[in-house]
SEKE-68528 format. One record per residue: z negated, x negated, y of N, C-alpha, C in turn; residue in three letters. Coordinates in steps of 0.02 Angstrom, whole numbers, padded with zeros to 5 digits, always signed. Atoms other than C-alpha are relative to their C-alpha. Layout:
<nodes>
ZXYZXYZXYALA;...
</nodes>
This chain:
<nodes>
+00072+00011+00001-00298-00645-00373-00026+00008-00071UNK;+00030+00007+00066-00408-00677-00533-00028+00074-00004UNK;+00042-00066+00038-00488-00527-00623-00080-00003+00013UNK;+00062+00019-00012-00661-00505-00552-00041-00018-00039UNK;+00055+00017+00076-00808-00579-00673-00033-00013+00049UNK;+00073+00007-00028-00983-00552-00599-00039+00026-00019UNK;+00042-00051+00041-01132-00505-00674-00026+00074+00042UNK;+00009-00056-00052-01182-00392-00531+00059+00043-00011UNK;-00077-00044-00003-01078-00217-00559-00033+00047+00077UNK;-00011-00032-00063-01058-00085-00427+00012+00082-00010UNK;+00012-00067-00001-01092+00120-00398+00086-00008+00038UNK;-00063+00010-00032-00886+00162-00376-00013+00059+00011UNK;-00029-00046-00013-00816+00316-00291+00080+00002+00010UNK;-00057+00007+00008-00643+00365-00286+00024+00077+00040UNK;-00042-00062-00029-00592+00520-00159+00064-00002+00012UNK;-00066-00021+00007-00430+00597-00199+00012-00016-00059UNK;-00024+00017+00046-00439+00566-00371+00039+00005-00076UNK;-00058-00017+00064-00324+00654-00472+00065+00007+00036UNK;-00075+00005-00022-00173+00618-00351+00022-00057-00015UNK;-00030+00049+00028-00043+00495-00383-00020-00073-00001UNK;+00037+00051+00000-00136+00346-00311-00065-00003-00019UNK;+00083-00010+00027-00323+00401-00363+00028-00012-00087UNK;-00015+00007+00088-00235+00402-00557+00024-00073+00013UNK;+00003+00081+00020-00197+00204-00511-00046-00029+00036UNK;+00060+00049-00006-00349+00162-00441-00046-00007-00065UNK;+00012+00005+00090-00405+00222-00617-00019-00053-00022UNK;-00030+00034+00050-00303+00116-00681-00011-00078+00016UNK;+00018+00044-00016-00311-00034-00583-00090-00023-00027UNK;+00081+00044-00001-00518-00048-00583-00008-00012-00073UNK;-00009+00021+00066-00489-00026-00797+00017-00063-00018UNK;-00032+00066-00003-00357-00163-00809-00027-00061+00029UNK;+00053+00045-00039-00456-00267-00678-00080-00036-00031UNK;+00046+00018+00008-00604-00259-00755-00057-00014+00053UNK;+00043+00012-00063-00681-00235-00588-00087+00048-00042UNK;+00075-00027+00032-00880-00221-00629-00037+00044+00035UNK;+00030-00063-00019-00930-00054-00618-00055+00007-00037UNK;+00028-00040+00041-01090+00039-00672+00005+00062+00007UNK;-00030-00062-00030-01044+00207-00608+00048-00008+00042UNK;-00087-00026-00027-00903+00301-00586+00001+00069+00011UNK;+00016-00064-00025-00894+00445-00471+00079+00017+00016UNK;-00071-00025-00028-00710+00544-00470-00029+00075+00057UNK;+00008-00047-00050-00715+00668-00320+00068+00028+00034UNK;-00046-00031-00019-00572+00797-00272-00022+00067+00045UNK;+00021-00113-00040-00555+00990-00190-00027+00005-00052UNK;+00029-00040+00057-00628+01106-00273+00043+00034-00058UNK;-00062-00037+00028-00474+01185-00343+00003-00071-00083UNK;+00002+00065+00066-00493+01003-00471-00055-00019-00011UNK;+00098+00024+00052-00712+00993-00502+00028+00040-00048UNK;+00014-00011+00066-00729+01015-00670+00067-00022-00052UNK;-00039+00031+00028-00565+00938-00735-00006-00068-00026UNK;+00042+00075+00011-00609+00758-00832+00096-00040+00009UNK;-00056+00053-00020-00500+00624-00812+00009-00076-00068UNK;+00029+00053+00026-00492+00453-00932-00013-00067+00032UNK;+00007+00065-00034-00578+00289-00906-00035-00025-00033UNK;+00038+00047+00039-00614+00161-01018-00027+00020-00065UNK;+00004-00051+00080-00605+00280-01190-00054+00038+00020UNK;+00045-00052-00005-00706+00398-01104+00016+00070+00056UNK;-00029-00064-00059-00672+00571-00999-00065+00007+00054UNK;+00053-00002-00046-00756+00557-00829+00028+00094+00009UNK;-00012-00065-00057-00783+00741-00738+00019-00018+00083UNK;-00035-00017-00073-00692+00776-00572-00070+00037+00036UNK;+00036-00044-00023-00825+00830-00451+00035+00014+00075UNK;-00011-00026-00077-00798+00924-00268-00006-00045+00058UNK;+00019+00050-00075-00789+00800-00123-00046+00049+00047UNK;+00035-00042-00068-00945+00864-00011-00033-00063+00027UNK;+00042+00057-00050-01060+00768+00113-00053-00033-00034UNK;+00048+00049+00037-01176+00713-00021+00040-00025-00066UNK;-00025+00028+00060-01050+00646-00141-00033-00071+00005UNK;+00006+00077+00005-01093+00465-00089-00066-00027+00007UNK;+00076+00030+00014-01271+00437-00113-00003-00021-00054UNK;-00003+00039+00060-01308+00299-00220+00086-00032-00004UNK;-00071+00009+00050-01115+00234-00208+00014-00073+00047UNK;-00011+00091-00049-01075+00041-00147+00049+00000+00018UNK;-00058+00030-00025-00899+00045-00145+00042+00074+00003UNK;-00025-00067+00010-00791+00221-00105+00078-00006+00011UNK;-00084-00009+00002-00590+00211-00122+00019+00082+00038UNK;-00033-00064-00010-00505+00361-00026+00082-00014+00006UNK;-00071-00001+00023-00332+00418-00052+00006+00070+00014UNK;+00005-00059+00007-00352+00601-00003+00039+00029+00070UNK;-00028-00005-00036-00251+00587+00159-00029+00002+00078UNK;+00025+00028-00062-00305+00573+00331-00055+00034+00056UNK;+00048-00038-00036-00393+00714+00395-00082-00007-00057UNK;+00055+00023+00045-00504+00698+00231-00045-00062+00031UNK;+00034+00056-00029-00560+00525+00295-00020-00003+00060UNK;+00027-00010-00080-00574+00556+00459-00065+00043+00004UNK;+00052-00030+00013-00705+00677+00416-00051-00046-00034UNK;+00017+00026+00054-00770+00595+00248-00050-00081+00012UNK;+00028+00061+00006-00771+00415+00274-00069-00034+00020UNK;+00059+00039-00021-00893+00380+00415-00072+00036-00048UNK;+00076-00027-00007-01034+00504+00323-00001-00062-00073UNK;+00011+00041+00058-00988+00402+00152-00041-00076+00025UNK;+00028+00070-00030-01020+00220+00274-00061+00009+00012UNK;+00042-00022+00011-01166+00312+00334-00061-00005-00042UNK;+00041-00021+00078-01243+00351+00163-00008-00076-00027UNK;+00009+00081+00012-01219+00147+00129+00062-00019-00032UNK;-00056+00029+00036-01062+00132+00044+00054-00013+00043UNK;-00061+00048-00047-00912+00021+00117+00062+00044-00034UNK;-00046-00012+00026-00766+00113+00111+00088-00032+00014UNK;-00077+00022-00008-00583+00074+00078+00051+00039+00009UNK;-00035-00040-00022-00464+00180+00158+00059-00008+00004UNK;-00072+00023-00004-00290+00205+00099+00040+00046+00053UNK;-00032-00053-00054-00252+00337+00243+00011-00043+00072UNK;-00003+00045-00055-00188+00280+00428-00064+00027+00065UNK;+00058-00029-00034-00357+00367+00475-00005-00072+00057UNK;+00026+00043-00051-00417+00209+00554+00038-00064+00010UNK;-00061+00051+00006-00264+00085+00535-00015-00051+00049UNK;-00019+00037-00093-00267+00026+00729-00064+00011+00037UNK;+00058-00002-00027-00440+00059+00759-00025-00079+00015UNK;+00020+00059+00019-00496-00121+00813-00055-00014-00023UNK;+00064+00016+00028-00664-00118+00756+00011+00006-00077UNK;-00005-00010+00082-00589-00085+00579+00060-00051-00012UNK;-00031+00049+00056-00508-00222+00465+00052+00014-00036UNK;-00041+00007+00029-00343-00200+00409+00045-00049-00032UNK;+00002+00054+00037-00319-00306+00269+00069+00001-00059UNK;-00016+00000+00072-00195-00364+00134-00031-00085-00030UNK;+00048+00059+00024-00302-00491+00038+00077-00087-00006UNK;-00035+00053-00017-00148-00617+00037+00009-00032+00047UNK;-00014+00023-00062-00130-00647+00195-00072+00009+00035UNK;+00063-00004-00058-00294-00602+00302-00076+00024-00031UNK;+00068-00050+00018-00454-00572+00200-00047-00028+00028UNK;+00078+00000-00017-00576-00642+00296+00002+00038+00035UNK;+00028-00071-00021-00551-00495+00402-00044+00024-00019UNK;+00048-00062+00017-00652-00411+00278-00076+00001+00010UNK;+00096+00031-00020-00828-00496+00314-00004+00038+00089UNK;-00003-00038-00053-00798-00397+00497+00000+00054-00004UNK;+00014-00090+00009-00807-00224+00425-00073+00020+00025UNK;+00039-00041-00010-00923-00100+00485-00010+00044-00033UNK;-00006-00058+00045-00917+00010+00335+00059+00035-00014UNK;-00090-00034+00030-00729+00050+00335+00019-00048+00002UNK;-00055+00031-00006-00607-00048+00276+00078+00033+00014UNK;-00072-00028+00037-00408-00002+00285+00027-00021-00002UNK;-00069+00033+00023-00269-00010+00186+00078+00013+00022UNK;-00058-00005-00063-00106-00055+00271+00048+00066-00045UNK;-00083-00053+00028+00063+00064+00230+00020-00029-00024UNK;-00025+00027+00052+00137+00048+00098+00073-00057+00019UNK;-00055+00057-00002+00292-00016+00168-00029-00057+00038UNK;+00012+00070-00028+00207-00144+00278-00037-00035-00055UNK;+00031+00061+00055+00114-00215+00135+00071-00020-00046UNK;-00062+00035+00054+00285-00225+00025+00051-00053+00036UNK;-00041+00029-00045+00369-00295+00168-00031-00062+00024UNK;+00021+00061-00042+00251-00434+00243-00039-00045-00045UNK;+00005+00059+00039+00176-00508+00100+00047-00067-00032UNK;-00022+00074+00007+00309-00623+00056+00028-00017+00051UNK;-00015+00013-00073+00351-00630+00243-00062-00043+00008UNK;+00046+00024-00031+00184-00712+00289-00007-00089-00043UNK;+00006+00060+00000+00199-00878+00194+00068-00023+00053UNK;-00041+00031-00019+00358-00899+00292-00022+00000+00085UNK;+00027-00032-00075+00275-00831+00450-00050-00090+00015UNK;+00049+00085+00020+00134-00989+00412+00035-00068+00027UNK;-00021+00079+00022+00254-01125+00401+00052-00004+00066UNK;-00045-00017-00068+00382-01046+00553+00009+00054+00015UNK;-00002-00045+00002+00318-00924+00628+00073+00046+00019UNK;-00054-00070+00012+00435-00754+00623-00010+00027+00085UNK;+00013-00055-00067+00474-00700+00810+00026+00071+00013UNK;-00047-00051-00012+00586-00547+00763+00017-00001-00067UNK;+00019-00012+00058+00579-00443+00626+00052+00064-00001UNK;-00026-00051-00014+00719-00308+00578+00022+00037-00071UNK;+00035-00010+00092+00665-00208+00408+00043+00087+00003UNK;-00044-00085+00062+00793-00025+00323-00055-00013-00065UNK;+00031-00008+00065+00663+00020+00198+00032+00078-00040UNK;-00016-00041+00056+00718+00094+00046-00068+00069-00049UNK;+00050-00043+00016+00585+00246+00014-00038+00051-00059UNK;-00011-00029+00070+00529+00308-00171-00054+00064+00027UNK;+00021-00055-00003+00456+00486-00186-00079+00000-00003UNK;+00046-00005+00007+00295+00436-00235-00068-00019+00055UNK;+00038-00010-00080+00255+00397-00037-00037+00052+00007UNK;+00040-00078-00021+00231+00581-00009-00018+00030-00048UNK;+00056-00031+00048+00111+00604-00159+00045+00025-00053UNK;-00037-00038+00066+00143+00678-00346+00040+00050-00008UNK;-00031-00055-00011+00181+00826-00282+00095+00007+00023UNK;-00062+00026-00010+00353+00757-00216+00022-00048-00050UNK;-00029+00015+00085+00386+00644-00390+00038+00067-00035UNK;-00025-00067+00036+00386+00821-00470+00076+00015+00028UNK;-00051-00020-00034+00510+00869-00347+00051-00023-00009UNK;-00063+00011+00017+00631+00766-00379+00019-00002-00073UNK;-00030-00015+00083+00633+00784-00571+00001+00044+00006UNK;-00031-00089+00019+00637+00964-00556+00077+00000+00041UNK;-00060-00014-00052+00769+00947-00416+00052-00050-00037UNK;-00056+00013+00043+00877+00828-00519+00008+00000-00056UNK;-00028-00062+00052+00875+00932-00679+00024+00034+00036UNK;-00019-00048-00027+00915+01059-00561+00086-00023-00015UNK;-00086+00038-00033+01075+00969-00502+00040+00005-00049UNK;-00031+00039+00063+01113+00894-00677+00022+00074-00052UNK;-00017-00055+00051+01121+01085-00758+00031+00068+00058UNK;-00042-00036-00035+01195+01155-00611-00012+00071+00029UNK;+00061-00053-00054+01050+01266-00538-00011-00005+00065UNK;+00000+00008-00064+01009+01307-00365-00083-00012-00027UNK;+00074+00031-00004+00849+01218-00324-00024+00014+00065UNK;+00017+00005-00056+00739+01253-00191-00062-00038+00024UNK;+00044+00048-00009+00649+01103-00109-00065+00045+00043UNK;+00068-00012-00051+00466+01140-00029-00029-00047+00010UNK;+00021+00050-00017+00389+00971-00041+00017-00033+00079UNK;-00042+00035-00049+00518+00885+00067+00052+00018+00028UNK;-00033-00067-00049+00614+00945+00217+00085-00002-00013UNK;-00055+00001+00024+00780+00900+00120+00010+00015-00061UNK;-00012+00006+00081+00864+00912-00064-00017-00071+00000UNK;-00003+00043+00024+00810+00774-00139+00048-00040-00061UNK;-00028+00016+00049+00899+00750-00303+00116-00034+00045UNK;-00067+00065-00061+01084+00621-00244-00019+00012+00047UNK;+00011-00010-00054+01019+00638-00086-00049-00062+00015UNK;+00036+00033-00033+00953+00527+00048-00018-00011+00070UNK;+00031-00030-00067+00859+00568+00227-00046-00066+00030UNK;+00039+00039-00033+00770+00478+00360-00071+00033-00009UNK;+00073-00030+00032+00570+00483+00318-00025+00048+00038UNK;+00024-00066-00015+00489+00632+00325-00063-00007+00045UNK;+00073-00008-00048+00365+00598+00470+00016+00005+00057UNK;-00029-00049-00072+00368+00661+00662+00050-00060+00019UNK;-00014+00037-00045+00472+00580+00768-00013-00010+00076UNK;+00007+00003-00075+00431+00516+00929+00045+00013+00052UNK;-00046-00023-00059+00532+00592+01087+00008-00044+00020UNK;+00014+00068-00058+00485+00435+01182+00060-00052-00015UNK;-00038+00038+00007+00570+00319+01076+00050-00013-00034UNK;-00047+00005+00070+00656+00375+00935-00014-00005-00082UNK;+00018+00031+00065+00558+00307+00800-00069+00055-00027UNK;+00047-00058+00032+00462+00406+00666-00041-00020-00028UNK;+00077+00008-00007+00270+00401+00630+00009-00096-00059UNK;-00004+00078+00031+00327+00250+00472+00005-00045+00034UNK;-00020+00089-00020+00418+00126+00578-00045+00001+00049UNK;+00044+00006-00072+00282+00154+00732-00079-00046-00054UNK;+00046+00044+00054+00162+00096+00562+00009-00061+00008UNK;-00013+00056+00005+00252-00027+00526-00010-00075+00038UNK;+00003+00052-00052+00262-00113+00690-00052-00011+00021UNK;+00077+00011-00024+00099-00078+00732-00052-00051-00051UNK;+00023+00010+00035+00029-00134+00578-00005-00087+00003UNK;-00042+00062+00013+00131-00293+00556-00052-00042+00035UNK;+00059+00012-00064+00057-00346+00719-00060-00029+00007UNK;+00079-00017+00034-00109-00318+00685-00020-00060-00052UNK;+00012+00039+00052-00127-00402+00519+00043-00092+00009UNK;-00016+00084-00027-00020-00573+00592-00030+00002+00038UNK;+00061+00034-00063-00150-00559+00736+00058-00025+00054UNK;-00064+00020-00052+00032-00585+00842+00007+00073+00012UNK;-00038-00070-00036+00068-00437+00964+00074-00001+00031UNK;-00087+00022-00039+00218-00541+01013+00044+00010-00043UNK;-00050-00007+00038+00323-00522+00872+00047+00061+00003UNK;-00037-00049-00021+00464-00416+00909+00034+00037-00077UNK;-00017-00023+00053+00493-00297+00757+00037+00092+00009UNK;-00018-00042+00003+00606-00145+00717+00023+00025-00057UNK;+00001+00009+00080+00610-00035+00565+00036+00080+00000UNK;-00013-00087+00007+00729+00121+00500-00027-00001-00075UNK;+00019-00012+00059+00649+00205+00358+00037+00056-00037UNK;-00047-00074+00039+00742+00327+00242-00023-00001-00085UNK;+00014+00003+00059+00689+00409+00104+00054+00017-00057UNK;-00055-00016+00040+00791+00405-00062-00038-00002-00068UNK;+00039-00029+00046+00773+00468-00222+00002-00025-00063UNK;+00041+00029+00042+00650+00349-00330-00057+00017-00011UNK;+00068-00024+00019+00497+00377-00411-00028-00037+00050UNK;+00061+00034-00031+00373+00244-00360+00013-00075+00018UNK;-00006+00071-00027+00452+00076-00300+00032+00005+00074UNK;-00030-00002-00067+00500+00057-00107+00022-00070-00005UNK;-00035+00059-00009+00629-00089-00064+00020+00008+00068UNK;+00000+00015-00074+00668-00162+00083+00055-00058+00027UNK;-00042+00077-00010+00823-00259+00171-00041-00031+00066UNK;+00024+00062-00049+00718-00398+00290+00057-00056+00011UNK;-00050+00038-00052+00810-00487+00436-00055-00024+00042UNK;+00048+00030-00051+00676-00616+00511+00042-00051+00044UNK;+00004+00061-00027+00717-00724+00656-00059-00047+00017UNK;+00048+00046+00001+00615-00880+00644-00035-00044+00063UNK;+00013+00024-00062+00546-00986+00798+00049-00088+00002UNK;-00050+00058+00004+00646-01136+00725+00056+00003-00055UNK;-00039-00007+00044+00784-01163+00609-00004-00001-00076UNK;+00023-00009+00065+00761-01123+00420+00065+00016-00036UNK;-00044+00014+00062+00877-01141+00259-00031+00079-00052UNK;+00031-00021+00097+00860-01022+00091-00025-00039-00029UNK;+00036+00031+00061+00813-01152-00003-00069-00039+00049UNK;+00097+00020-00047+00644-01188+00134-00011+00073-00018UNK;+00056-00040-00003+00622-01016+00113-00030+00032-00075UNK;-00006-00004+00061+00650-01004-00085-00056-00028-00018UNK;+00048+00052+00011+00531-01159-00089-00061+00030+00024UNK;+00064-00047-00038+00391-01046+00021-00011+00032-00036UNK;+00013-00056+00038+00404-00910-00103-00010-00003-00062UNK;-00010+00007+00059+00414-00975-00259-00072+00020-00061UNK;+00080-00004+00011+00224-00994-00282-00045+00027+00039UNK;+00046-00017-00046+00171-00889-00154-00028+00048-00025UNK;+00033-00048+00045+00037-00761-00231-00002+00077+00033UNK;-00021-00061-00009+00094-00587-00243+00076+00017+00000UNK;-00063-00003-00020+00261-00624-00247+00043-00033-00046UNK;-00043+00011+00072+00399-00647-00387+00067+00007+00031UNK;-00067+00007+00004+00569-00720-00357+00038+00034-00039UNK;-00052-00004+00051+00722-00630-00431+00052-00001+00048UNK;-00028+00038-00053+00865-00711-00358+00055-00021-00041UNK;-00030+00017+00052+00995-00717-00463+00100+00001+00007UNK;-00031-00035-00013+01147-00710-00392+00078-00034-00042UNK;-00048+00015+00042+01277-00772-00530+00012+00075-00028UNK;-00003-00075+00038+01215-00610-00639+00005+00043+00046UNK;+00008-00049-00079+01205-00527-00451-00086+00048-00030UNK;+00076-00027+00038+01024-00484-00524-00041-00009+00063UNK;+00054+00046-00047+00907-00467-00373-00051+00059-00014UNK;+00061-00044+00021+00741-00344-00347+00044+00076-00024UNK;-00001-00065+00026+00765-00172-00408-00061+00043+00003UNK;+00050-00036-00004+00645-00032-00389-00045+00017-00091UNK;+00007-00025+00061+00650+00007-00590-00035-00060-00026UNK;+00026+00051-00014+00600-00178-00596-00089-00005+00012UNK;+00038+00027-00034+00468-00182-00483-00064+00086-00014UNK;+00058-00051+00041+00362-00021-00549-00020-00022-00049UNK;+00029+00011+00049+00234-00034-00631-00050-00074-00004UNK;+00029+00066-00010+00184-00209-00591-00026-00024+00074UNK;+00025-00033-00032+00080-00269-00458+00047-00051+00063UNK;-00021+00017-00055+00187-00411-00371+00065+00006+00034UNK;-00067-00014-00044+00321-00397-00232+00067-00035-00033UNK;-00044+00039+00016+00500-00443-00288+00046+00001+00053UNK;-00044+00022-00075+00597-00551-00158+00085-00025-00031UNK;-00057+00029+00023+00770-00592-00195+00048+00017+00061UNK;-00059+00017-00033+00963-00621-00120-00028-00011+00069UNK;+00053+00040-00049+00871-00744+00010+00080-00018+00002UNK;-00066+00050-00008+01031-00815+00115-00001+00014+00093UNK;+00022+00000-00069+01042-00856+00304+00056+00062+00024UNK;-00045-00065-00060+01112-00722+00443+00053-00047+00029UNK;-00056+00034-00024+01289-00777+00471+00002+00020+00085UNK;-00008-00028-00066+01273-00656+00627-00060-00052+00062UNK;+00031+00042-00044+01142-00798+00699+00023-00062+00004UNK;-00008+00092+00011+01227-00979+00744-00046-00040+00013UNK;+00032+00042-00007+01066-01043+00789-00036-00018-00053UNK;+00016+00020+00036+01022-01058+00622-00078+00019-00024UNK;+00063-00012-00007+00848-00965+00638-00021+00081-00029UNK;-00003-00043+00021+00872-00817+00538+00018-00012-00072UNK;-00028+00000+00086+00873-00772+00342-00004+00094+00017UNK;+00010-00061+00050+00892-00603+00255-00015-00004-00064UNK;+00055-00002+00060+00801-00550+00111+00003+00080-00022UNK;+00002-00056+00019+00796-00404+00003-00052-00009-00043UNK;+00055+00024+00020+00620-00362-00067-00009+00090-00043UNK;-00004-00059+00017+00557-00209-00198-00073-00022-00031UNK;+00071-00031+00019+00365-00157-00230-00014+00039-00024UNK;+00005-00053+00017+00294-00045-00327-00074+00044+00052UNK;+00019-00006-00071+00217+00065-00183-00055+00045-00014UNK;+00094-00007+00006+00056+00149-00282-00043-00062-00039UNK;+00054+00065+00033+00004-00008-00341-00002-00043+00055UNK;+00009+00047-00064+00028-00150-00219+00015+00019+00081UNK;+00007-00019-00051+00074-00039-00077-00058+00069+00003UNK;+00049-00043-00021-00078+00079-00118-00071-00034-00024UNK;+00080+00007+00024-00226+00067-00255+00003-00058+00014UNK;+00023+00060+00014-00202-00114-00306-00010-00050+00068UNK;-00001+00004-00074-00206-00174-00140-00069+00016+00029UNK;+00041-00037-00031-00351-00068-00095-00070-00039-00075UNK;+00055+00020+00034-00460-00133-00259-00010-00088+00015UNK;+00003+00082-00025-00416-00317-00227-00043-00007+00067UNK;+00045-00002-00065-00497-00286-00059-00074+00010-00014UNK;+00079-00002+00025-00658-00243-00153-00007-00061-00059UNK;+00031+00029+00042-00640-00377-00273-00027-00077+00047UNK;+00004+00043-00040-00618-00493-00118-00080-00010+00026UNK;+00072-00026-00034-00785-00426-00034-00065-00006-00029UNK;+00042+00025+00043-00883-00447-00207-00011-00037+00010UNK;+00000+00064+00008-00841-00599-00224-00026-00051+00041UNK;+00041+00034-00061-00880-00669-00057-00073+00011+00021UNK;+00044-00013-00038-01025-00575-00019+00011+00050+00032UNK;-00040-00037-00063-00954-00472+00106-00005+00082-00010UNK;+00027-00050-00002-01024-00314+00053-00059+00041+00044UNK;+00067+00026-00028-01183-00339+00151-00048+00068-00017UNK;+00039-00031+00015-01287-00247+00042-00003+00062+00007UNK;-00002-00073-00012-01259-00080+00042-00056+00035-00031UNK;+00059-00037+00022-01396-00024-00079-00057-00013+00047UNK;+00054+00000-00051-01518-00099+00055-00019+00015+00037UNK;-00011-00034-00067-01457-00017+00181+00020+00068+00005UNK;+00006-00076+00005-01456+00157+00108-00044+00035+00034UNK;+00062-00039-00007-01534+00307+00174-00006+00022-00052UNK;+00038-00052+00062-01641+00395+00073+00002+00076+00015UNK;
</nodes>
């Protein structure tokens, strides 16, 4: 998507904003050039009065309370789920549309879960919350959905590769302390995460369901998926495991199609599809990489080749790597406000303030 340019700017907020994704929404609305006139950072209290940078200048950190959002059009949260669940509606309330990177309201149907590639007119249907999908379903279905378009995907079967910076900064740390630890031959003791991290690699750290097996991610995932194709029929199944990367999540994808499809139909789908960067290389055996794919904001799809295990010819595999606080968190979550500018689709929030 283009870099917003409008003369109209916008009262921002940003709750949770000295954690790992609040430091790239930062960064994103800078780089973006999304048109702000205020800029409100809001954390605990344990982080008011800490400044932050933005735009050669040090904002102050203030206290997330019930009157942070007066006066604020557009409010980013990132502060985790009970925060928003509280937070959000008084911020919608107060007049500002918020964008919610928590699974506070994910599956709520009256709320809009959006990735601007695939489904933004969702967003003209908000009620004052928007949300933003999981990280792995956004790294995973954006370059899935031009192929979904052209034939649709009836069966979907996704091993995501899990970087640390899922479960917040606080788990990054963790694994650089925990592999110095390793590397100098110290005992380390994990508290973040319910394993060693450093060579190590575990199934994701969220409950598991008794019922079925599957833990709070892949019940995301599938749910999500879903949702945002507006198909409840699609039959999808997902193991998640976390392993120890900073901030890119990768993903091996196994779609069966509704008709028969080639690599090079689905090479040809992806090539120019927006958000999404071929590396595909398989002379050099060069395909996505996580080290790659940090830092930048689009998905990388590569070693695209059909499922020998299908003779009907209606299956590919795909290996795909995102960087998972940018396009599976902030950037993701600002594009959704540059979408909403742009259209309109704000519906006036200063007008519809209380006083």
């Amino acid at each position: 998507m283009s870099q917003t340019s409008l003369s109209q700017t916008y009262r921002v907020a940003i709750a949770g904003a000295t954690g790992a994704v609040g430091v790239e929404f930062l960064r994103c609305l800078e780089e973006r050039k999304f048109p702000l006139s205020n800029l409100r950072l809001l954390a605990s209290a344990r982080s008011a009065g800490k400044t932050m940078p933005y735009a050669g200048r040090e904002i102050k950190v203030e206290e997330l309370t019930e009157n942070s959002f007066r006066d604020i059009d557009i409010a980013f949260f990132s502060a985790g789920g009970a925060i928003s669940k509280k937070f959000a509606p008084i911020a919608a309330k107060a007049g500002a549309v918020v964008v919610d990177n928590s699974s506070a309201f994910r599956m709520d149907p009256a709320v809009p879960l959006v990735i601007p590639e695939i489904n933004p007119e969702a967003i003209a249907q908000h009620r004052g919350i928007i949300a933003n999908p999981n990280c792995s379903t956004i790294i995973a279905i954006v370059p899935l959905w031009p192929i979904h378009q052209k034939n649709p995907i009836r069966r979907l079967i996704a091993a995501t590769y899990q970087a640390a910076s899922g479960a917040g900064a606080a788990a990054m740390e963790e694994l650089r302390e925990s592999t110095r630890a390793h590397l100098e031959n110290r005992e380390f003791q994990n508290t973040v995460l319910p394993h060693p991290y450093a060579f190590n690699l575990f199934s994701h750290n969220s409950k598991v369901d008794p019922a079925t097996g599957y833990n709070e991610e892949e019940t995301k995932m599938i749910k999500e998926t879903q949702k945002i194709f507006a198909d409840p029929d699609i039959r999808i199944s997902a193991t998640c495991v976390r392993v120890p990367v900073l901030r890119a999540h990768s993903e091996a994808l196994t779609m069966e199609c509704e008709n028969p499809i080639t690599p090079a139909e689905v090479t040809k789908l992806l090539r120019h599809a927006p958000g999404v960067k071929l590396v595909d290389d398989p002379e050099k055996n060069y395909f996505p990489m996580p080290k790659d794919a940090s830092g930048q904001g689009d998905v990388l799809v590569g070693r695209i080749r059909q499922d020998l295990s299908d003779p009907s010819g209606k299956s590919i595999v795909m290996f795909v790597a995102g960087d998972q606080l940018l396009k599976g968190a902030a950037l993701n979550a600002v594009q959704i406000a540059e979408v909403m500018v742009e259209r309109g689709w704000l519906h006036g929030a200063a007008a519809t303030r209380e006083n």
